[in-house]
KEMI-641416 format. One line per 5 residues: number of its first residue (from 1); for each residue x, y negated, z negated of N, C-alpha, C. Coordinates in steps of 0.05 Angstrom, whole numbers, plus 5000, padded with zeros to 4 digits. Atoms other than C-alpha are relative to their C-alpha. Layout:
# residues N
NUM	X Y Z X Y Z X Y Z  ... .
//
This chain:
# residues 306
1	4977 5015 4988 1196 3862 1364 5017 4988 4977  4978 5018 5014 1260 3840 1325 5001 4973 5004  4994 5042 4993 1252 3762 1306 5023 4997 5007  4973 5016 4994 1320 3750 1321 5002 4997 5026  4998 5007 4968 1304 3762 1395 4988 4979 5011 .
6	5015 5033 4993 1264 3695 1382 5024 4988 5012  4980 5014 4990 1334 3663 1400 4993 5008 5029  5002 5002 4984 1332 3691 1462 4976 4984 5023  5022 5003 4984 1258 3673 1482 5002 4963 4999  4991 5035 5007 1283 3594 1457 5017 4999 5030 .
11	4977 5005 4982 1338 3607 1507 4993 4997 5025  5015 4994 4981 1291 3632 1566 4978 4974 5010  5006 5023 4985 1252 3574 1555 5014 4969 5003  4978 5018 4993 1309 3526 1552 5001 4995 5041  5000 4992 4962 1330 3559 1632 4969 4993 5012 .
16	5022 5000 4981 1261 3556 1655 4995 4971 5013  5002 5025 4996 1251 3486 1635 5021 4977 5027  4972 5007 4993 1321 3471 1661 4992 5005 5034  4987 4986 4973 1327 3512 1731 4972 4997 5015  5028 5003 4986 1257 3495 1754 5011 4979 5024 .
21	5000 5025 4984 1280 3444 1781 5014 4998 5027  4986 4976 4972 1329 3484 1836 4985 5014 5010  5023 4978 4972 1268 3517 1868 4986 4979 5014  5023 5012 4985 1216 3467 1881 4998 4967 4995  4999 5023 5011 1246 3396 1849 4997 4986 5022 .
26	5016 5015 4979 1244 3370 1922 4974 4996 5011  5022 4998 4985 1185 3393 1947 4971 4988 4979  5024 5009 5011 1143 3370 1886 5002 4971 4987  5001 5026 4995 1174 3303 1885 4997 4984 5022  5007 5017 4981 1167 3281 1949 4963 5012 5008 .
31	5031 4990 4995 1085 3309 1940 4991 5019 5026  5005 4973 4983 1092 3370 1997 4985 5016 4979  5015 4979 5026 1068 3419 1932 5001 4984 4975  5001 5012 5024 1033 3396 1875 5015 5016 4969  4988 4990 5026 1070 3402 1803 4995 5025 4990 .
36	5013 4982 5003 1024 3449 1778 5002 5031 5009  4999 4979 4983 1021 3497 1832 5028 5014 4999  4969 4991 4990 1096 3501 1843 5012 5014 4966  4994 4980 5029 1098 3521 1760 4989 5026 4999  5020 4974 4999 1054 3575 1769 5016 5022 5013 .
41	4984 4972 4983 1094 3611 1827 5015 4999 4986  4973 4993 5013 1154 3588 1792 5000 5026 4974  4993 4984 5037 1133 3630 1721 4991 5034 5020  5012 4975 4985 1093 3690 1772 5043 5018 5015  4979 4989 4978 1159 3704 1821 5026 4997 4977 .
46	4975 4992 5014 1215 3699 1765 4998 5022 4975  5010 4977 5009 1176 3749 1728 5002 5026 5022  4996 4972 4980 1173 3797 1792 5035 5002 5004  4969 5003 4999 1248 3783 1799 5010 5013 4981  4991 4990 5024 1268 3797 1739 4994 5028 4984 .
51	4998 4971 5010 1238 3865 1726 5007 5016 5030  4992 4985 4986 1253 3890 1797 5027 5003 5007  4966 5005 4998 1324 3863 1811 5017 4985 4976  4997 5023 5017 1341 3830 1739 5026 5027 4985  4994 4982 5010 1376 3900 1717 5030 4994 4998 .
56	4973 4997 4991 1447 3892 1751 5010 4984 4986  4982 5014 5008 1466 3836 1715 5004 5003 4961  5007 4999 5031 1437 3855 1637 5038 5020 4990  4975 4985 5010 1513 3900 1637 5025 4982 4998  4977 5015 5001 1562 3840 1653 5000 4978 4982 .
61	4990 5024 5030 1557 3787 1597 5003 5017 4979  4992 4992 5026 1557 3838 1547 5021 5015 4998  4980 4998 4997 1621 3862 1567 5024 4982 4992  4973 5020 5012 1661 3802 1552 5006 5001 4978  4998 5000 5026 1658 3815 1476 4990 5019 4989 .
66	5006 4978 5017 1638 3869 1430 4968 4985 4989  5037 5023 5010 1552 3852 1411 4994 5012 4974  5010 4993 5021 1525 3861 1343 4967 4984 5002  5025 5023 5004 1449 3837 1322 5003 4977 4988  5001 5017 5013 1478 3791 1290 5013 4972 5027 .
71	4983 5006 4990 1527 3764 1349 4981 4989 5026  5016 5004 4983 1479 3766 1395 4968 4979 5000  5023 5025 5013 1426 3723 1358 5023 4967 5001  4989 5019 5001 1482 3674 1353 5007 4985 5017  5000 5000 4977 1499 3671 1418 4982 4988 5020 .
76	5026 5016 4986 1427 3653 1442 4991 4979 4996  5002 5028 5019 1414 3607 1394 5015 4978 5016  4983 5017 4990 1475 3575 1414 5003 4983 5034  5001 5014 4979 1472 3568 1484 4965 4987 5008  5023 5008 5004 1396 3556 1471 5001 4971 4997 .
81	4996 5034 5007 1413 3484 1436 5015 4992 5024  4982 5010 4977 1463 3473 1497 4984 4982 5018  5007 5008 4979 1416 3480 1549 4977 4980 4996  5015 5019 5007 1360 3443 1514 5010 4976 4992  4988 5028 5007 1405 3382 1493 5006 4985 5033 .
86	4988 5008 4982 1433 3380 1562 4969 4994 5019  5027 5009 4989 1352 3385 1589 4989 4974 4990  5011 5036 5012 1328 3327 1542 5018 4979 5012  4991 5014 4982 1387 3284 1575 4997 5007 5031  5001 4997 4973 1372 3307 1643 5016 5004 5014 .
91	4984 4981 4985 1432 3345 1661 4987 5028 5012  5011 4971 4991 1415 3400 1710 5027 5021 4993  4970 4976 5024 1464 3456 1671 5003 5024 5014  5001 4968 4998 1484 3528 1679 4997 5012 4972  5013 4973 5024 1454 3573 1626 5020 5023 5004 .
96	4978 4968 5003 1506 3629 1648 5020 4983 4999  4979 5006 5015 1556 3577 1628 4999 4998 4963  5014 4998 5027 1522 3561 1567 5001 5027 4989  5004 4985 5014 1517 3627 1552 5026 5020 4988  4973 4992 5002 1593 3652 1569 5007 4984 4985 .
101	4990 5013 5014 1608 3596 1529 4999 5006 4967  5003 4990 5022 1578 3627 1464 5016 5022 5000  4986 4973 4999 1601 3691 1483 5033 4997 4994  4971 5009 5001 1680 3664 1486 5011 4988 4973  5013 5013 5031 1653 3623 1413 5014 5028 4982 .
106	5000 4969 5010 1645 3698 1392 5027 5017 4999  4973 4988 5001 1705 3725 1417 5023 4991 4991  4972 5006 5021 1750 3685 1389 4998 5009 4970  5003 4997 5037 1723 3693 1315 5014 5031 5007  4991 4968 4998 1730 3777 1336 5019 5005 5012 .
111	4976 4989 4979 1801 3767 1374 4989 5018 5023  5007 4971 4976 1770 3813 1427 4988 4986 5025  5017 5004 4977 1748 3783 1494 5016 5016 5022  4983 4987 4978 1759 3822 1558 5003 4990 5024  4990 5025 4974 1791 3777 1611 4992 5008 5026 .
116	5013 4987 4978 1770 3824 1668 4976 4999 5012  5027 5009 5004 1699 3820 1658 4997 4965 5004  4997 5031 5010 1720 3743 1640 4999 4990 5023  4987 5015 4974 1755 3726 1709 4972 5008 5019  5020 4997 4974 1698 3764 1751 4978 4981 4998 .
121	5026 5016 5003 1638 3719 1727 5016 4973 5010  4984 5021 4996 1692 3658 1728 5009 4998 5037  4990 5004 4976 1712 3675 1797 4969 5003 5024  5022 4998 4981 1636 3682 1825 4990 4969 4996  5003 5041 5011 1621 3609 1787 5012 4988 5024 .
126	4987 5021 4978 1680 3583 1841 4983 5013 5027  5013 4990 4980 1648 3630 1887 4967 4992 5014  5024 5015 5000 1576 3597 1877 4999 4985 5022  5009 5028 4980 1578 3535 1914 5014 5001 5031  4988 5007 4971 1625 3551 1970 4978 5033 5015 .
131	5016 4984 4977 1571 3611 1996 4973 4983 5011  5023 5020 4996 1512 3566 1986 5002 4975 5026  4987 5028 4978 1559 3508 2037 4994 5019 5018  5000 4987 4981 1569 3570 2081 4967 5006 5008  5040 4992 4998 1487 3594 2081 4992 4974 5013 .
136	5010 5019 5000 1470 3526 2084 5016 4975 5035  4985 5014 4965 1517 3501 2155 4985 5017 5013  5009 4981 4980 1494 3565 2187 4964 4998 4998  5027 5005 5001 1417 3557 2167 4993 4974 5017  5017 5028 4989 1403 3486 2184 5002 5002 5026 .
141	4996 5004 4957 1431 3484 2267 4982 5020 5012  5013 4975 4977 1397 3559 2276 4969 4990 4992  5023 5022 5005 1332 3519 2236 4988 4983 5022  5007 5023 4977 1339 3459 2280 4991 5004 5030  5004 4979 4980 1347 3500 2341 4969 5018 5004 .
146	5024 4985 4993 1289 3538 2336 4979 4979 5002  5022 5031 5004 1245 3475 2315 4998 4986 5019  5007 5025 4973 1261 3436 2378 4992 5019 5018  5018 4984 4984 1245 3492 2422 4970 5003 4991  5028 5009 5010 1177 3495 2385 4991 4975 5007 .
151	5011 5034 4998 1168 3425 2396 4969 4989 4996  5018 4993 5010 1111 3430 2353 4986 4963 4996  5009 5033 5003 1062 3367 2341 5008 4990 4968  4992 5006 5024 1075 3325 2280 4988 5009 4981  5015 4990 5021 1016 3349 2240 5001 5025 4997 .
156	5002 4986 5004 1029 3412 2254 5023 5013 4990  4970 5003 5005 1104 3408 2236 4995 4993 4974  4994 5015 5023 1090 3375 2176 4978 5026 4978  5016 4984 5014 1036 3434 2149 5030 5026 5001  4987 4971 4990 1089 3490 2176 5024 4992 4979 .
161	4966 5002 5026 1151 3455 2130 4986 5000 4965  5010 4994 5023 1101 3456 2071 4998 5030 4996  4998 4969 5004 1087 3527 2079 5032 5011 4999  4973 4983 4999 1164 3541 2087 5019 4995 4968  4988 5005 5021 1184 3501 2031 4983 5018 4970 .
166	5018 4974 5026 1124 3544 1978 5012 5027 5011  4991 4971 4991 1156 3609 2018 5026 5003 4984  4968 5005 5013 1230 3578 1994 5004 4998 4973  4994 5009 5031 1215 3563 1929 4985 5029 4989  5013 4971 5013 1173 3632 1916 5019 5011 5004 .
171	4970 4987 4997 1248 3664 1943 5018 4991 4975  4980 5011 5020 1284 3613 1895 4992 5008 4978  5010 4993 5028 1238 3631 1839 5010 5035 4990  4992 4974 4996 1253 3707 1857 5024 5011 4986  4976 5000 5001 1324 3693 1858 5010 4998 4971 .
176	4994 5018 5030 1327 3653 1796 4989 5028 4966  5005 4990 5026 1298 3707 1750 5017 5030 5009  4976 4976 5000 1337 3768 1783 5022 4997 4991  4971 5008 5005 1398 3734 1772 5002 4995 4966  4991 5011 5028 1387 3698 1701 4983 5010 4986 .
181	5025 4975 5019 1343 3748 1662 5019 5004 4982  4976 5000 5009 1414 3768 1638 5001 4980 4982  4985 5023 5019 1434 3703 1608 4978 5007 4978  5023 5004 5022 1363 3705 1570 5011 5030 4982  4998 4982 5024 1371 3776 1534 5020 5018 5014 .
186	4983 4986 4988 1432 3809 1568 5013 5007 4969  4981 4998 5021 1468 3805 1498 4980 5020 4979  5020 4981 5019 1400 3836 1460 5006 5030 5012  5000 4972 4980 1413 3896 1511 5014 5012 4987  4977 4995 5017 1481 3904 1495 4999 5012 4976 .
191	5000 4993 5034 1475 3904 1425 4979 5026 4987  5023 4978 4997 1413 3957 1426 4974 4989 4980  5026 5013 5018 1354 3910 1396 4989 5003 5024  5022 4997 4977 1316 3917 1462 5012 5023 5015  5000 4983 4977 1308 3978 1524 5001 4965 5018 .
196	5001 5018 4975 1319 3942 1593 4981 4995 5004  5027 5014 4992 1251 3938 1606 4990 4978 4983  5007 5019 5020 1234 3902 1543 5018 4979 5002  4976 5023 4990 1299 3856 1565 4988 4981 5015  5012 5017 4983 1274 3837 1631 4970 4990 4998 .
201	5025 5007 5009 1202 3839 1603 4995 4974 4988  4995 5024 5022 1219 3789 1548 5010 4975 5018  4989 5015 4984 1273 3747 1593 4981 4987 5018  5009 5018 4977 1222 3733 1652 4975 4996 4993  5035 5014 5007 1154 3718 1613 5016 4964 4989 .
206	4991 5023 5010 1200 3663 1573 5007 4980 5016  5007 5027 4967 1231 3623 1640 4983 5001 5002  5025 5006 4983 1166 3626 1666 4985 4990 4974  5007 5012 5023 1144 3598 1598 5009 4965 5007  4980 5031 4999 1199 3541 1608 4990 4987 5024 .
211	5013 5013 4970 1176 3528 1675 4964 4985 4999  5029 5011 4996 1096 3522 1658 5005 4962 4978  5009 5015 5019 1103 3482 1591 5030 4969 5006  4986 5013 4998 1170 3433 1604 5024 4991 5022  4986 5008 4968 1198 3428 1678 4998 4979 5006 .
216	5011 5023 4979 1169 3368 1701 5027 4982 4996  4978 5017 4997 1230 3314 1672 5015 5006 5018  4977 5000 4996 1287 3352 1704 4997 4994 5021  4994 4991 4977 1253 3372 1765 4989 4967 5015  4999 5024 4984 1234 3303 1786 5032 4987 4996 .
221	4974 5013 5008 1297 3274 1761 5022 5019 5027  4976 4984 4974 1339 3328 1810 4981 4993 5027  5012 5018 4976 1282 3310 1865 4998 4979 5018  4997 5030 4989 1282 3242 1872 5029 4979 4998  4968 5013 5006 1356 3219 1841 5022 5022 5011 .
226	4972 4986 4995 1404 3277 1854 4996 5007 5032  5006 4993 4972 1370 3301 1921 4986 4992 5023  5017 5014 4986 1332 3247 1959 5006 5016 5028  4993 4994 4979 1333 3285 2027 4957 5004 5008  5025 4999 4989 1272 3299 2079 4988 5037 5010 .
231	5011 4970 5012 1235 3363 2074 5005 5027 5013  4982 4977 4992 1274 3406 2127 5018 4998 4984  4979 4986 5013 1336 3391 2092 4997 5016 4973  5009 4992 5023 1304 3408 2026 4993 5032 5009  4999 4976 4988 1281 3469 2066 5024 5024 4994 .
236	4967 4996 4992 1347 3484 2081 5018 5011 4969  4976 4991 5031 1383 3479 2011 4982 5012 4984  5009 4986 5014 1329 3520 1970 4998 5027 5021  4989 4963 4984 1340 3577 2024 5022 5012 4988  4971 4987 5011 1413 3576 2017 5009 5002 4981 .
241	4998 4994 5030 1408 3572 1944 4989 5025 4997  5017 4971 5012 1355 3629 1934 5022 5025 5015  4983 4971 4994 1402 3679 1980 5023 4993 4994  4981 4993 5013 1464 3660 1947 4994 5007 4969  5013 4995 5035 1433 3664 1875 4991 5031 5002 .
246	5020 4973 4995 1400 3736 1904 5026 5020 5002  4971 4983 4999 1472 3761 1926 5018 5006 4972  4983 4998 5022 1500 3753 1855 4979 5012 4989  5027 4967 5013 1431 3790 1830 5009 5023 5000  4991 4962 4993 1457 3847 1867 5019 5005 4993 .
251	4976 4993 5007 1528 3841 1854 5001 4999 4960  4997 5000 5009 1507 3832 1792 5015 4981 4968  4991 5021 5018 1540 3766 1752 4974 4973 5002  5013 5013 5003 1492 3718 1733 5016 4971 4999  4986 5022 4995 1510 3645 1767 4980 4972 4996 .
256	5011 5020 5013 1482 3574 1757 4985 4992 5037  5015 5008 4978 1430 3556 1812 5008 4967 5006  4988 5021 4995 1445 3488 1806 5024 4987 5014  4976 5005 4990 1517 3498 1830 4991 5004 5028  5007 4991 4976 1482 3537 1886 4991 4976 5019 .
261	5018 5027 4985 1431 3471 1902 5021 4979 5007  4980 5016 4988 1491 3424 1905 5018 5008 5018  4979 4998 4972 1542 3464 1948 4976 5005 5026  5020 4997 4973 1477 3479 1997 4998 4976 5013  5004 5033 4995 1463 3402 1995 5035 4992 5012 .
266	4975 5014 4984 1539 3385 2017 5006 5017 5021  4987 4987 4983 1545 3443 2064 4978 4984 5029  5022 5008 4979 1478 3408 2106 5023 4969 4998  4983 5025 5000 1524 3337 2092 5016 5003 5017  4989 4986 4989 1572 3372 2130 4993 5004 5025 .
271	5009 4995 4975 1532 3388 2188 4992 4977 5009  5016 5022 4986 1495 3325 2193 5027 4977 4995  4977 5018 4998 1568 3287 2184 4989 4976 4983  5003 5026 5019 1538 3249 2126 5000 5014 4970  4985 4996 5030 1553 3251 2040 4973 5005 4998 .
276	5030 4990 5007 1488 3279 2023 4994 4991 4966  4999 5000 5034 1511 3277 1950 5024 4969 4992  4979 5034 5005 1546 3201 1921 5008 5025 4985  4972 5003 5024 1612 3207 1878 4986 5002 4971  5017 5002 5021 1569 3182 1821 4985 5027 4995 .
281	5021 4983 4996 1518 3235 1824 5022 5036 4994  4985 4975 5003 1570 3297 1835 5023 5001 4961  4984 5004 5036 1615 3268 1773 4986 5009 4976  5032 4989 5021 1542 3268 1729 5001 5037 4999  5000 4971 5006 1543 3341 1752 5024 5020 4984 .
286	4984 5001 5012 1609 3353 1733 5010 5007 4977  4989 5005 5026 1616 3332 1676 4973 5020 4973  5020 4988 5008 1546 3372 1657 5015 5029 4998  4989 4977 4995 1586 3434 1680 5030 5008 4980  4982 4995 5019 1645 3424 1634 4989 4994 4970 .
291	5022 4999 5028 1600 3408 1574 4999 5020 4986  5026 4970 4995 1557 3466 1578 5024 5025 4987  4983 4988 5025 1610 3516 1555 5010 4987 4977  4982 5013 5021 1653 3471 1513 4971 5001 4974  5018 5005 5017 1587 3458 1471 4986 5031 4993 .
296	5009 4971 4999 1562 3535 1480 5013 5015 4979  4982 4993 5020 1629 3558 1442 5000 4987 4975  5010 5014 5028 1613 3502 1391 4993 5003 4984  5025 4990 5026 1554 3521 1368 4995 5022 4988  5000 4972 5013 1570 3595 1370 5019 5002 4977 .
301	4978 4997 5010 1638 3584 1330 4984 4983 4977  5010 5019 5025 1595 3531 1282 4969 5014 4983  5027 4984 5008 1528 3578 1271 5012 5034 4986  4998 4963 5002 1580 3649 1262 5015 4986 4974  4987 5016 5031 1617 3597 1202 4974 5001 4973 .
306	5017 5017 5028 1546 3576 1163 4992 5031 4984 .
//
């Protein structure tokens, strides 16, 4: 294996650490599934993701720019420090911003970026959060609906939303490595230092790396501060996250789960006629989301200088 594709496997476990926390950060802060457990599926199911559906997206980041071994080490690196600076403060990030953000780093030094390629990832980003609102109105009422006809006892209600939420987060974990396998070595592909298999091979042992050895900060921190809700809604928004995160698998652009978990969380706000998410809280994210490139291009434009 080419050391330089160490950048990538830094980067992989950057995301793991990071995006853990969009599958199962509710369910293993409010003690439904223990820590442990919920790392385990998380590193198992973004590994099966990632070599069965992880393919479609390894062609669209390395389109925005022309890849060299050199370009592409720089690149990872770069959005590597991003997403780990923005993990040690406890921003939940996008790694496929982070990563377009090197990539754009790149293209400026080489005049060459292709705006086409550019706008489609850019226009699935805005596209993110408003499918996740939509998934996430239409899930919860046909949810609720079924649940009161069940009119199930409490203990047995309360075993049946544990099992749904380990079902939701083995989907989110699914989701999460079909989709962002890409960000991790989509650029090694490109450039021809790895075959696809050795891509997605590489890409989904490393999240699932990030997930065993350094999840726990974020995903309590998005658990208990960004998403205090009760374990249907939590239900609810790691559904409509994992099948909007699964739709851009297929289509192919690799998007930020995180965006997914917050428009899911305001589309149930929405239904239940209450702010699910404070002012405060959405700004924090925000301002994580404009970062995240700006600092991505930084480090690529400050690492392609030394």
């Amino acid at each position: 294996m080419d050391p330089r594709i160490i950048g990538g496997i830094f980067l992989g476990w950057s995301l793991g650490a990071n995006d853990s926390a969009n599958v199962f950060g509710t369910a293993v802060s409010s003690f439904m599934v223990n820590y442990r457990i919920a790392t385990v599926l998380i590193a198992i199911f973004v590994l099966i993701g990632a070599l069965i559906e992880g393919g479609a997206g390894l062609e669209t980041l390395g389109a925005i720019t022309e890849q060299s071994f050199k370009t592409a080490f720089i690149i990872s690196i770069s959005a590597a420090l991003t997403v780990a600076i923005m993990t040690i403060f406890k921003f939940p990030v996008s790694t496929s911003q982070a990563v377009v953000g090197g990539i754009i780093g790149i293209g400026i030094l080489q005049k060459h970026i292709d705006f086409h390629s550019l706008y489609k990832v850019i226009i699935c980003w805005i596209g993110t959060p408003i499918g996740a609102i939509f998934f996430s109105m239409v899930l919860y009422p046909s949810f609720a609906f079924l649940f009161r006809k069940l009119n199930m006892h409490f203990l047995t209600y309360d075993k049946v939303m544990r099992f749904l939420l380990i079902l939701s987060g083995i989907y989110g974990a699914y989701s999460l490595g079909a989709n962002n396998v890409a960000n991790v070595t989509g650029v090694f592909y490109k450039s021809g230092m790895v075959n696809k298999f050795e891509a997605l091979l590489i890409g989904g042992l490393s999240i699932g790396f990030g997930a065993l050895t350094y999840s726990r900060n974020v995903m309590i921190t998005v658990g208990r501060k960004i998403i205090p809700m009760d374990a249907f809604s939590a239900f609810i928004s790691v559904l409509s996250e994992a099948i909007t995160v699964h739709i851009y698998a297929i289509i192919g652009v690799p998007v930020s789960t995180s965006q997914a978990l917050v428009g899911a969380i305001v589309g149930i706000g929405i239904v239940k006629g209450i702010r699910m998410v404070s002012g405060k809280t959405v700004l924090f994210i925000l301002l994580g989301w404009f970062l995240t490139p700006l600092l991505g291009a930084i480090f690529s434009l400050v690492l392609s200088s030394l």
